[in-house]
C-alpha atoms as one frame of an Amber mdcrd trajectory, in Angstrom:
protein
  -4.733  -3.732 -15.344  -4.053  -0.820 -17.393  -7.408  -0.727 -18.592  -9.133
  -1.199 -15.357  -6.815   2.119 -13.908  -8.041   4.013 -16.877 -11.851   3.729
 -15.483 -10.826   5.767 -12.550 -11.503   9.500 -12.781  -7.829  10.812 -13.007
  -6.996  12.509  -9.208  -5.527  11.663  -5.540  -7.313  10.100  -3.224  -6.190
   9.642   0.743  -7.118   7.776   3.153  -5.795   7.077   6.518  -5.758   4.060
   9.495  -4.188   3.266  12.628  -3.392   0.511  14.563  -4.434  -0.100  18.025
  -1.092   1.090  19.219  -1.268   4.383  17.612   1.141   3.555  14.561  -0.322
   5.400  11.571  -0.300   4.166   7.854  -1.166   6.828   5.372  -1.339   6.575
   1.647  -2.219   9.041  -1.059  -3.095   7.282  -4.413  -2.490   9.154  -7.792
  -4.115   7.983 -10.477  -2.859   9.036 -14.008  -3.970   7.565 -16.960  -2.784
   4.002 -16.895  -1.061   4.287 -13.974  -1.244   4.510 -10.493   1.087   6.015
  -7.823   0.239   4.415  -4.155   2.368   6.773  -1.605   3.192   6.030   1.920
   4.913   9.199   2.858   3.282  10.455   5.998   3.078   6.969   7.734   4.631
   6.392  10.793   8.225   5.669  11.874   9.078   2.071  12.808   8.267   1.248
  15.945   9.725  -1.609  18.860   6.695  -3.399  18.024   6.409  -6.414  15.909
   3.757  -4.031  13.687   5.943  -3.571  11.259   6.380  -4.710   7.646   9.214
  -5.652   5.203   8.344  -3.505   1.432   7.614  -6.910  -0.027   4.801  -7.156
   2.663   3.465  -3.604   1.772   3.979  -4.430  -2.208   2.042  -7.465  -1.663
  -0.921  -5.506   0.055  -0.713  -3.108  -2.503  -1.052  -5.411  -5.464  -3.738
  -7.576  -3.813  -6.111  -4.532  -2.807  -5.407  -3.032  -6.790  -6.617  -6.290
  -8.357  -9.238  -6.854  -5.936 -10.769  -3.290  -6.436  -9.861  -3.206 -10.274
  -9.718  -6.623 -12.197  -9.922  -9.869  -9.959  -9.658 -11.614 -12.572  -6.692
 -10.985 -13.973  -3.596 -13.131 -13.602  -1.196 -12.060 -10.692   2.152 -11.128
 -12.639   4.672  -8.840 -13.421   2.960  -7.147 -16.419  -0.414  -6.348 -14.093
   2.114  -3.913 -11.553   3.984  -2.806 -14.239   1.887   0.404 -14.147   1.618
   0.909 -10.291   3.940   2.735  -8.159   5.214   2.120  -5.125   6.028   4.758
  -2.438   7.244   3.865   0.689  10.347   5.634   2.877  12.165   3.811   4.505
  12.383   3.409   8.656   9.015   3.467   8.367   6.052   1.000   9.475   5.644
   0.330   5.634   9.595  -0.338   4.815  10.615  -1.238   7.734  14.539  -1.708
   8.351  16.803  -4.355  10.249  16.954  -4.646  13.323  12.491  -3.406  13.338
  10.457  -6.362  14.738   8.621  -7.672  11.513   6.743 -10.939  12.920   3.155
  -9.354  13.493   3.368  -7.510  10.223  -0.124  -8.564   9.485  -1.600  -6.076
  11.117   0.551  -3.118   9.001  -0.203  -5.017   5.800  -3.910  -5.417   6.594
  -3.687  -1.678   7.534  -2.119  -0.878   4.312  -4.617  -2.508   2.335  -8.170
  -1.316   3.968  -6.276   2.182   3.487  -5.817   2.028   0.050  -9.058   0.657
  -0.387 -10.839   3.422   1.621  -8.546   6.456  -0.755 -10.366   4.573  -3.752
């Protein structure tokens, strides 16, 4: 993975989506070197809805959109994230806390993922 991050042109990109019920997820990627900073901050508050995700759902779109865009083929484990980052505050749609309805985070994670994609 490290080696796939260093092909990227040092920089931040941004990107930005929303749901269909106005919940924004933002994300600002910072690429350094070998490693890559994926930030959150800026993303909406959680909401009543069940839009919102747990951090292992938003880690898990994180790591699937890096090795999809970077190395498919590497194997999924704790050495490939070693050198990403993970950003996201808390009480929001991206860390959601108890008591946040969590049971339709699929459309946060998928959110989180296309927005990544689009800031590389």
């Amino acid at each position: 993975m490290r080696a796939a991050i260093r092909a990227i042109p040092p920089g931040t990109y941004a990107s930005a989506d929303f749901l269909d019920e106005g919940v924004g997820v933002r994300v600002s990627v910072r690429v350094r070197e070998e490693e890559v900073e994926v930030d959150f901050t800026g993303s909406s508050p959680q909401v009543e809805l069940p839009v919102n995700a747990p951090l292992a759902v938003t880690a898990s779109a994180v790591y699937y959109a890096l090795k999809a865009l970077l190395d498919p083929e590497i194997p999924p484990n704790a050495g490939a994230w070693r050198p990403i980052r993970i950003v996201a505050p808390e009480g929001t749609v991206v860390h959601a806390r108890p008591p946040a309805p969590v049971g339709g985070e699929t459309s946060s994670s998928l959110s989180a993922t296309w927005t990544q994609s689009l800031a590389l």
